[in-house]
N, C-alpha and C positions, 0 to 999 in steps of 0.2 A: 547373399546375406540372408540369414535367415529371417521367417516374418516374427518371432520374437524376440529382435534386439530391440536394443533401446532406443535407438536411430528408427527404427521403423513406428514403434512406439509413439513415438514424437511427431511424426510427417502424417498420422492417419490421423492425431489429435489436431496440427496447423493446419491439415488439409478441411477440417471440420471448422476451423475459423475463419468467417468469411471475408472477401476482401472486397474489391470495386464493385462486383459482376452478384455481390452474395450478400447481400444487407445485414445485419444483424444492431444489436442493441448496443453493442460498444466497437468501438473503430478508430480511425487515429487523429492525429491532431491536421486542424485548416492550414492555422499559423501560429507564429508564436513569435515573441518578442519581449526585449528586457532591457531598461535602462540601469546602467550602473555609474550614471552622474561621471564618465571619465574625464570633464574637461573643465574649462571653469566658469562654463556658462550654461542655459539650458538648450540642449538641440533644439534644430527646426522642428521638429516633431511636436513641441509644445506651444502652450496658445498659452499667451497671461491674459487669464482672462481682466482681472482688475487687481489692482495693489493698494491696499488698505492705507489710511491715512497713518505713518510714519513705522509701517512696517517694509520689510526687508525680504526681495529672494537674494540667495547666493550658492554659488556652486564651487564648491573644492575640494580635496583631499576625495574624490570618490562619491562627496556627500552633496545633497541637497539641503540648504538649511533657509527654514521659513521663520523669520522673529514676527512676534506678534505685535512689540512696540505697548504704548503706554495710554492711548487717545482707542475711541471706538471704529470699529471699520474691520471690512475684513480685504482677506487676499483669496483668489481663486486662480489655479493651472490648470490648463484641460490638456491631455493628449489627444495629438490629432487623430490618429489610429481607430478609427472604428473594429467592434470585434462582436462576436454575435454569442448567444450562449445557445451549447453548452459550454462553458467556459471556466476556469479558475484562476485566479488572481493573488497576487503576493503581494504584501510591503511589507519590506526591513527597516526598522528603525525606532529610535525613542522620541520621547517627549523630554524637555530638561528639567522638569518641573506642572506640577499641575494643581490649575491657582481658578480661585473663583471667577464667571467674567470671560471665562477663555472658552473656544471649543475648538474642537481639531477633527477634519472629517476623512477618512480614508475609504474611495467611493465608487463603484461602476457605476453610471447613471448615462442614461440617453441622453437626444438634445436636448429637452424643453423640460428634463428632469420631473419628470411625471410619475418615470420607473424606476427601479434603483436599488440597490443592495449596499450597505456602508456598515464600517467601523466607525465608532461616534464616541467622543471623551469628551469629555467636560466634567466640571465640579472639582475638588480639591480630594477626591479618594483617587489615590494613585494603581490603584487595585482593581479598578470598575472600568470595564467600556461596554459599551451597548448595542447591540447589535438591530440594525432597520432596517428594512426593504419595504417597497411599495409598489402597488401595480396600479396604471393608468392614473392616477394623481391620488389615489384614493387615501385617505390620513396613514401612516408609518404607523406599520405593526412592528409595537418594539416587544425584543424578549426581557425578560430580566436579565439584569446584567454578570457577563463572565466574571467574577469574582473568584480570584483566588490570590495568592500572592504570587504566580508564575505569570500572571497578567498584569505585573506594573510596567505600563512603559516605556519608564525611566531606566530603565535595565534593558531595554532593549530587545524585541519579540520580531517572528514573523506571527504574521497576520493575514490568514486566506480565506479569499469566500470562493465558494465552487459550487455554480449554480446549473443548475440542469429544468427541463420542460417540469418537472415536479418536485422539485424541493427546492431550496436555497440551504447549505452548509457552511457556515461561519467557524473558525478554529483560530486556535495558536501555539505556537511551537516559540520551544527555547534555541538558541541561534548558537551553532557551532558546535553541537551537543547530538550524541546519540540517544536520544530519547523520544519517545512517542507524542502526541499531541499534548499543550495543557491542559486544554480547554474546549469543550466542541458543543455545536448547539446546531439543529436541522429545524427548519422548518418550512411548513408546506402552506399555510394561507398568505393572498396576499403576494406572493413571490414574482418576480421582474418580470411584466409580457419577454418571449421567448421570441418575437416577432419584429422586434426592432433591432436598433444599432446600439452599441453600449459606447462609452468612453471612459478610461481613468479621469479620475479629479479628486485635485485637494485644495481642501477649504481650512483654513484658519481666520476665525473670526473674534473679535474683542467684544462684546454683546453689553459691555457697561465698562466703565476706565478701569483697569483689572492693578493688582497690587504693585507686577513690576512685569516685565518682558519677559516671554515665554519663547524657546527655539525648538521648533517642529524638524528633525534632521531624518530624512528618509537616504538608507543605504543602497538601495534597488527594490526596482518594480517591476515584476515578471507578469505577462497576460500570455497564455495559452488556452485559445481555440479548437476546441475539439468539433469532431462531425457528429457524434453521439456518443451521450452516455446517459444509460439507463438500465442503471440495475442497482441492486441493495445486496449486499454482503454483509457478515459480519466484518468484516472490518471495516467497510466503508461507514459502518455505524457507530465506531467507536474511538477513543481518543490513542490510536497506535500511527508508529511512526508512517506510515503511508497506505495508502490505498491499495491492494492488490482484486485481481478477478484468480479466484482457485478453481481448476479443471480437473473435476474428478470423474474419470471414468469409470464409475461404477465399483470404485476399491475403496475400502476407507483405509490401505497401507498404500495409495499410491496417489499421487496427487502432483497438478503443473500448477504454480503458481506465477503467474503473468501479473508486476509491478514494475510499472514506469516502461522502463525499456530490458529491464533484467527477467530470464527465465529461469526459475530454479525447480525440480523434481527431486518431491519429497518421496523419499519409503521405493523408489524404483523396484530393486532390488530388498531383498531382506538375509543376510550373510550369518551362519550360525556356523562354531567350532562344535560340534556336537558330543565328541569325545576324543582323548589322548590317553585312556588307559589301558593297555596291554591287557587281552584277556587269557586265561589261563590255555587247556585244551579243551575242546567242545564247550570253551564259554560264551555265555551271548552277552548282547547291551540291546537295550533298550530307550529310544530318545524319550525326551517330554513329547507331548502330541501338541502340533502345529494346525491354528486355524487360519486354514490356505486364503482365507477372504477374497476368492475371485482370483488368485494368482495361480494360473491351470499349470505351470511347470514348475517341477522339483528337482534341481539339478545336485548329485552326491556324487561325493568325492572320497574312495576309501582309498587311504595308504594304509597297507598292511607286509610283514614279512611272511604269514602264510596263508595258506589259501581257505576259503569261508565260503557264506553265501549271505548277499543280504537283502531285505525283505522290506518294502515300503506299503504300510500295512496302512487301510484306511478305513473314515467310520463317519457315519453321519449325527453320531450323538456323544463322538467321545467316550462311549464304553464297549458300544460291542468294534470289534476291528476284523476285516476282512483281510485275508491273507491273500495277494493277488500273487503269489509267488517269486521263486526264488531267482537271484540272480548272481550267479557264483561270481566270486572275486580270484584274481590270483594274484600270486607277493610280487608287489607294486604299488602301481599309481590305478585307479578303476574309478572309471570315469560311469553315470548315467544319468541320463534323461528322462525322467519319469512324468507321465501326466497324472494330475490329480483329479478324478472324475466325482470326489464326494468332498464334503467339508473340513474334517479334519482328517490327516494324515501323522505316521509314525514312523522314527526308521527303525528297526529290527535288525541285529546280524550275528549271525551264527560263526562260533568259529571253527575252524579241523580240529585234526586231533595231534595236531600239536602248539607247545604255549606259543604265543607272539612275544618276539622282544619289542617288536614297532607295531602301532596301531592309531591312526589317524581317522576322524571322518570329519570332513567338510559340509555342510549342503547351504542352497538358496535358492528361496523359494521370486518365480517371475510372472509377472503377468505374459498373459499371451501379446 
């Protein structure tokens, strides 16, 4: 096989990502786990921690549902699962309603809740949740709140925080839906020590006799543990539909992007029909000039009915072109492999002296 396919391509850039033996900044996941409420109770997994004076858990249809009841008090769940960051975190589900009196807390937080990263609602705008984290007890740095209308969540959101040794990243996503983030906010002071143990928890609490019962119904809760991750991309910085790491070998037409568990290679190749006109006797063509951007082979392709010669002419400023000479064709298929040793390149091809009724040329330009 030769060393530039695309298979070989590929194994010299995996071979560059490092595994057990080869440390690097990003790596793969410790654990991972996910409730999806299948039963109609809550697994052993969960700890109740307390149940508010005449509120309610219950589990059905898939769902969790937490009512808040009508008297003061709240409810608290803990997952037993410890899980460490770096880490990111999911919850699906809505609120029925959002009423003064009421708060609802969606939460990583240690034992003794000193540390902690949370979605936080309360208040009667159904538009607002607030995003907190705190290190070592020290008072909750809140942001301002995600406000838009893709953040009511009566309608129903996911909601992720993915927090790494340097930032904490809060977001939300529309649920069932092709579309990128609604909402996304990072922040770096203050962020969860990196050194303890986290747990899920949700809080619903009554903070004064609120107007009438509120139901908290969560659809699943995803935690994945990663080994590391530390790094900033554009996209990790903005509100698009996931996270990817892009590998660019030094092309800006050729690029691996590594999201989730999918590999996709952009611009590998680059495929041009360059002409289909029949030239006269002793007529030539001339292509557009190609800026090779680091891709060192030009592979052309002439179908012709009669015989020519043609000329892959190159230039380092796009005006002047070197003539590296000829490479006669005859009526057929004419296959070549040309290396490109300067920056832009052109094809050129002469033809005999008699007309063409057929005249085809192919090319595509490869990284090494």
């Amino acid at each position: 096989m030769s060393d530039f396919s695309d298979t070989n391509i590929l194994r010299k850039i995996f071979a560059a990502i490092p595994g057990i033996f080869k440390p690097v900044l990003v790596r793969g996941q410790k654990q991972r786990w996910r409730d999806d409420f299948p039963n109609t109770s809550l697994s052993s997994d969960w700890d109740i921690v307390q149940v508010g004076n005449g509120q309610n858990i219950s589990v059905a249809n898939s769902e969790l549902k937490i009512t808040t009841g009508n008297a003061i008090g709240g409810t608290i769940i803990r997952h037993k699962k410890p899980f460490n960051i770096p880490c990111k975190v999911s919850f699906i589900g809505h609120i029925s309603q959002r009423l003064a009196n009421q708060s609802f807390y969606l939460e990583m937080v240690d034992s003794n809740g000193s540390n902690y990263a949370r979605f936080f609602f309360n208040g009667t705008n159904a538009s607002n949740v607030s995003c907190e984290q705190t290190n070592g007890g020290s008072p909750a740095y809140n942001f301002a709140n995600l406000t838009s209308a893709s953040t009511t969540f009566s309608s129903g959101l996911v909601y992720e925080i993915e927090a790494s040794i340097e930032e904490v990243k809060f977001s939300t996503r529309q649920i069932d839906q092709l579309a990128g983030r609604s909402a996304s906010w990072t922040q770096y002071r203050r962020i969860p020590d990196p050194l303890v143990e986290y747990y899920i928890q949700i809080r619903v609490l009554n903070t004064a006799i609120p107007a009438n019962s509120t139901t908290l119904t969560l659809d699943s809760i995803s935690v994945i543990e990663n080994e590391s991750i530390s790094i900033e991309t554009p996209s990790r910085g903005g509100k698009n539909l996931s996270d990817a790491l892009t590998v660019n070998p030094g092309n800006t037409n050729f690029s691996v992007v590594v999201s989730n568990s999918n590999i996709s290679v952009i611009n590998a190749q680059v495929y041009y029909t360059d002409t289909t006109s029949s030239l006269i006797a002793n007529g030539s063509f001339v292509s557009a000039a190609r800026n090779c951007n680091s891709r060192g082979i030009f592979l052309v392709t002439v179908d012709t009915d009669q015989a020519g010669n043609l000329y892959i002419d190159q230039s380092t400023d796009n005006s002047t072109y070197l003539d590296f000479g000829a490479r006669p064709c005859v009526a057929g298929i004419n296959t070549f492999t040309v290396t490109t040793f300067l920056q832009y390149a052109r094809i050129r091809y002469v033809n005999g002296s008699t007309a063409q009724s057929r005249f085809r040329i192919f090319s595509q330009l490869k990284s090494f």
